[in-house]
N, C-alpha and C positions, 0 to 999 in steps of 0.2 A: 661385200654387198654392192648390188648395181650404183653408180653414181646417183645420189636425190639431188634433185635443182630444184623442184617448187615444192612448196607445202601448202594445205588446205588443212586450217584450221578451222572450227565450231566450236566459240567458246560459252560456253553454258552457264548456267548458276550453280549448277550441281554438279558436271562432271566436262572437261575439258576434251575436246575430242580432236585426232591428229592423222590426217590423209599424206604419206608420203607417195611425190611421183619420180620417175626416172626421168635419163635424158630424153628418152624416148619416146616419153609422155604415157607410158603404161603405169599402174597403179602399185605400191611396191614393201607399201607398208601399213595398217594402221591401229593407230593403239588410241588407249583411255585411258582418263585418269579421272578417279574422285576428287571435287573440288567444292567443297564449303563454301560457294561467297560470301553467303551470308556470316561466316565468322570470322570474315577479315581477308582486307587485300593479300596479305601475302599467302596466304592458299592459293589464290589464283597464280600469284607469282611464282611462285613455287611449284606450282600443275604446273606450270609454262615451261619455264623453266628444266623441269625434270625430262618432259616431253622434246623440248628442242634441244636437249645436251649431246641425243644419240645421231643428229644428222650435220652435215657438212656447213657451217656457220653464215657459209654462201648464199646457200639456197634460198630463193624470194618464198614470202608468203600472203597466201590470200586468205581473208578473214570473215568466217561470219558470226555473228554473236547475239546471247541471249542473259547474255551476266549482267547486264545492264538494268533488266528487274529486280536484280536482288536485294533485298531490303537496307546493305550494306550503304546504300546512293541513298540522298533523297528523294529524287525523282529518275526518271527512266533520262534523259538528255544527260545530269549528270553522269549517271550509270555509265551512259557510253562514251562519254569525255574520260573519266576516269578510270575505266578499261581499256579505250587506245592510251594513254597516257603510258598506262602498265604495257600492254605489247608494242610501243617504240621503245621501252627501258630492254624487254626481255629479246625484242627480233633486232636490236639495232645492229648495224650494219650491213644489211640483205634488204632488198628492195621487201617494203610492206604496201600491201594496196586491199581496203576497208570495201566488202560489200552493201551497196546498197538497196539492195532490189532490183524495182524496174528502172533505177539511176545508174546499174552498171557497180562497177568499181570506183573507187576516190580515193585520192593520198591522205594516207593518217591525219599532215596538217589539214585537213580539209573536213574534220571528225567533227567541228562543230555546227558548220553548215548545213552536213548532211546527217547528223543527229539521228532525225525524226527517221531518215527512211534507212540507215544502219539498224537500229535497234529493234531485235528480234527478227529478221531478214533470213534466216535460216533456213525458212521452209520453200520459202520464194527461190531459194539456191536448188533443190532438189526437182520442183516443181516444174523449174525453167528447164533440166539438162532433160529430163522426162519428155516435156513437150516437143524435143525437138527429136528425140528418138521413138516415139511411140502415138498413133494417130492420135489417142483421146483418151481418155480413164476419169480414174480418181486414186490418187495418191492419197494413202493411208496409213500415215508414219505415226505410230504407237511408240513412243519410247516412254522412257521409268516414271516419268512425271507427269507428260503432256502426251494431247494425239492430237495431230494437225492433220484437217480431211479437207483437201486441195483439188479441185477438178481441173484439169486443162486438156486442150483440143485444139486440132488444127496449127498447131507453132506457138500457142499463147499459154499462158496459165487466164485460166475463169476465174479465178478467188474472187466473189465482191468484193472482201474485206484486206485491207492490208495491215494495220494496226492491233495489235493485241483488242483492245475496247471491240472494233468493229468485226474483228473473227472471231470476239467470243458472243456475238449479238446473232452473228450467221452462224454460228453454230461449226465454223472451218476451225476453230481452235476449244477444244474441250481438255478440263483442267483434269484427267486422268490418265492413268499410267501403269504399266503392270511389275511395278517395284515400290514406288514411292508414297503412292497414292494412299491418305489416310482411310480406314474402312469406314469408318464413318462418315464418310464422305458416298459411303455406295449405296447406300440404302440407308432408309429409316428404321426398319425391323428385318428381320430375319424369324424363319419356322426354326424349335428346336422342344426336343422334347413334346413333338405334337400341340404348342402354342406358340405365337405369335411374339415374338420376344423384341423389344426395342432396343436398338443399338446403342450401349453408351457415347456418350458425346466423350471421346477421353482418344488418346492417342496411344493405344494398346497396340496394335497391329495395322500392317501396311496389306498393299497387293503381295508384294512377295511373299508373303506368309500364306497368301490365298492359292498361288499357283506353285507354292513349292508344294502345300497340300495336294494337289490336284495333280502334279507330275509334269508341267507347263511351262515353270519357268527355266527359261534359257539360262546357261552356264554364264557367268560373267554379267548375266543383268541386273545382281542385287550389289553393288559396289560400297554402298554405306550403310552403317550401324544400322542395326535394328529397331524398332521401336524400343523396345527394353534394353538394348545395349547387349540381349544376349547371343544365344549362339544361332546357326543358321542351320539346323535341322527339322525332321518332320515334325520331332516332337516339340522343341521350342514355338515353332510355328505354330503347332496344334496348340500349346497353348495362351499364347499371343492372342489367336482368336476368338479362345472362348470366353475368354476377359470379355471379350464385345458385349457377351449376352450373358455377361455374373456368373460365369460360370468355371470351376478349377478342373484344372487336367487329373486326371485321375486314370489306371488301369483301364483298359477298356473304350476309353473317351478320344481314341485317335479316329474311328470310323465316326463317329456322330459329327466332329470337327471337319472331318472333310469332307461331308454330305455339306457343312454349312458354309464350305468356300465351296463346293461345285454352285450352291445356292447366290452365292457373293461375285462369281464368275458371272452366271449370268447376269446378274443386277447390271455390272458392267458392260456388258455385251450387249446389254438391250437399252443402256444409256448411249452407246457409240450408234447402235443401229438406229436407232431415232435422230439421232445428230446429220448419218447419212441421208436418211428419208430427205430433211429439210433442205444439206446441199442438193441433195439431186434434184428437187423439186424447183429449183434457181435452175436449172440449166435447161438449153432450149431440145440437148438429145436426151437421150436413154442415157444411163451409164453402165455399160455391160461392163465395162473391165475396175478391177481394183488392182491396184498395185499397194503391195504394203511391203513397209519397210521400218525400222526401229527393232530393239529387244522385244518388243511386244506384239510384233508380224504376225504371230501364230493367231492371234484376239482379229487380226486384219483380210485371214484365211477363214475364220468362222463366218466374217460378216460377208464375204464374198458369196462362201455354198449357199447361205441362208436364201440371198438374193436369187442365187441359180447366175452368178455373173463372173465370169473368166476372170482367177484369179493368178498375178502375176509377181513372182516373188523378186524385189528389186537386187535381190544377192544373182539373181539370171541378166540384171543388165546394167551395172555397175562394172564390172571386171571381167576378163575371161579367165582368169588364176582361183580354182574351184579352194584352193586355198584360205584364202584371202577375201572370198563370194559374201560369206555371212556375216565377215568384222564390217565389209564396205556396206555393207543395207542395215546395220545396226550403229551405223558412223555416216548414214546419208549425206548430210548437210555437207560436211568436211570432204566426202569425196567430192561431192556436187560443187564446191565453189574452188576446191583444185583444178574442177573439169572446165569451169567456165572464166576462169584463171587461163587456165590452157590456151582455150578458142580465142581470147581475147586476145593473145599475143602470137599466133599462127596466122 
């Protein structure tokens, strides 16, 4: 393998993510890992850990993170004292350097100070490498949990908000996702059987059961247990869902079920598209261009045609290795803060 000198990590709540670069500075590797925070430190340590066993012990890495919410902390500051804590144990002896946003980079010891502008800084990492390659859009990174809808122009990111609290008040961070997302969270009712059927409040079925029905979800984007712990087919799926609306899988019941995730699709589609309306409605242009990026891109190409607005898939401007195109725009963050890791030291 080409020599790796830096790494660009994204460390999540849920799943750990790993940007490897050459000496070269071209993009060379990247992988995922499922990761529990919420069941305890040494998941994460153990993602880490697994993830950085396959590269040369050398190589610096730059960090952005999002495990700092996990309910594991008491609060979102400890969160992030106590995940650098764990990446000086897991990256020591290779230079580490913490992002913070619009603060740049800071040394690990310096994780307390800069806390506040560390934690959840992810999207700010994608946003930033965007703006300086592309005149103006909106970044619309859909991954399994979350979708962060980022406007920038002219060299800057627009985001009003930088804070979880205040991106979820503009509406630049909405708490869905096209894997993880409880369906009860998408709607109140759903049509079945020609009535109006209200959705149990109960954690029966996720998105991935909604777009594995539908033929949507991408390979590699449902990485944890099921809602029921069962298996990951159409028909588990199909029947995950119908749980929603009291209802048992039975002969015949796979077509009715995926009529009611096309239904649960859009509920979601038209929860993001109303999200979009609001940022655009903050900015002083148009927004013709979408860029999407996350497992959930394809949710990010719908909201683009609907608009009639040039859509831009971020696997065409992350990498020129057609290989490598779809891991690096479904691991945005992790390339994005490799990238600017990079400039920062050229």
């Amino acid at each position: 393998m080409t020599r790796i000198n830096r790494l660009g990590w994204d460390v999540g709540g849920a799943h750990v993510k790993l940007a490897a670069f050459g000496i070269e500075g071209g993009l060379k590797a990247v992988r995922i890992a499922p990761c529990p925070v919420w069941k305890g430190a040494d998941h994460l340590r153990e993602a880490i850990r697994t993830l950085r066993a396959e590269f040369p012990p050398e190589a610096s890495s730059a960090v952005t993170m999002t495990a700092e919410v996990a309910d594991l902390w008491p609060d979102r500051r400890s969160g992030v004292v106590g995940t650098v804590a764990i990446l000086m144990e897991e990256l020591a002896g290779a230079p580490l350097a913490l992002f913070a946003g619009p603060e740049g980079f800071v040394e690990a010891e310096q994780a307390v100070a800069h806390a506040d502008a560390i934690g959840s800084a992810n999207w700010y990492a994608t946003a930033a490498v965007l703006a300086h390659l592309l005149p103006g859009g909106l970044l619309v990174d859909i991954g399994s949990t979350t979708s962060d809808l980022i406007p920038f122009s002219a060299g800057r990111v627009t985001a009003r908000g930088f804070t979880d609290a205040e991106r979820l008040a503009g509406n630049e961070l909405i708490y869905t996702g096209a894997a993880r997302t409880p369906v009860m969270a998408l709607a109140p009712e759903a049509p079945f059987g020609g009535r109006w059927l209200p959705l149990m409040a109960e954690h029966y079925a996720t998105s991935a059961d909604i777009y594995r029905l539908t033929g949507e979800l991408p390979e590699g984007a449902d990485l944890h247990p099921s809602a029921d712990g069962g298996p990951k087919t159409e028909e588990a799926s199909a029947r995950r869902l119908l749980r929603m609306v009291g209802q048992d899988y039975a002969p015949g019941s796979l077509a009715p079920a995926r009529a009611l995730a096309r239904h649960l699709s859009e509920a979601q589609l038209y929860r993001l598209s109303r999200a979009v309306d609001c940022v655009a409605s903050a900015q002083n242009e148009e927004i013709d261009m979408i860029v999407g990026a996350g497992v959930g891109r394809f949710l990010a190409a719908k909201l683009a045609e609907r608009r009639d607005a040039t859509y831009l898939d971020l696997a065409n401007v992350l990498t020129d290795d057609e290989a490598l195109s779809g891991a690096a725009a479904d691991c945005a963050p992790a390339v994005a803060v490799g990238l600017l890791a990079a400039a920062l030291t050229a």
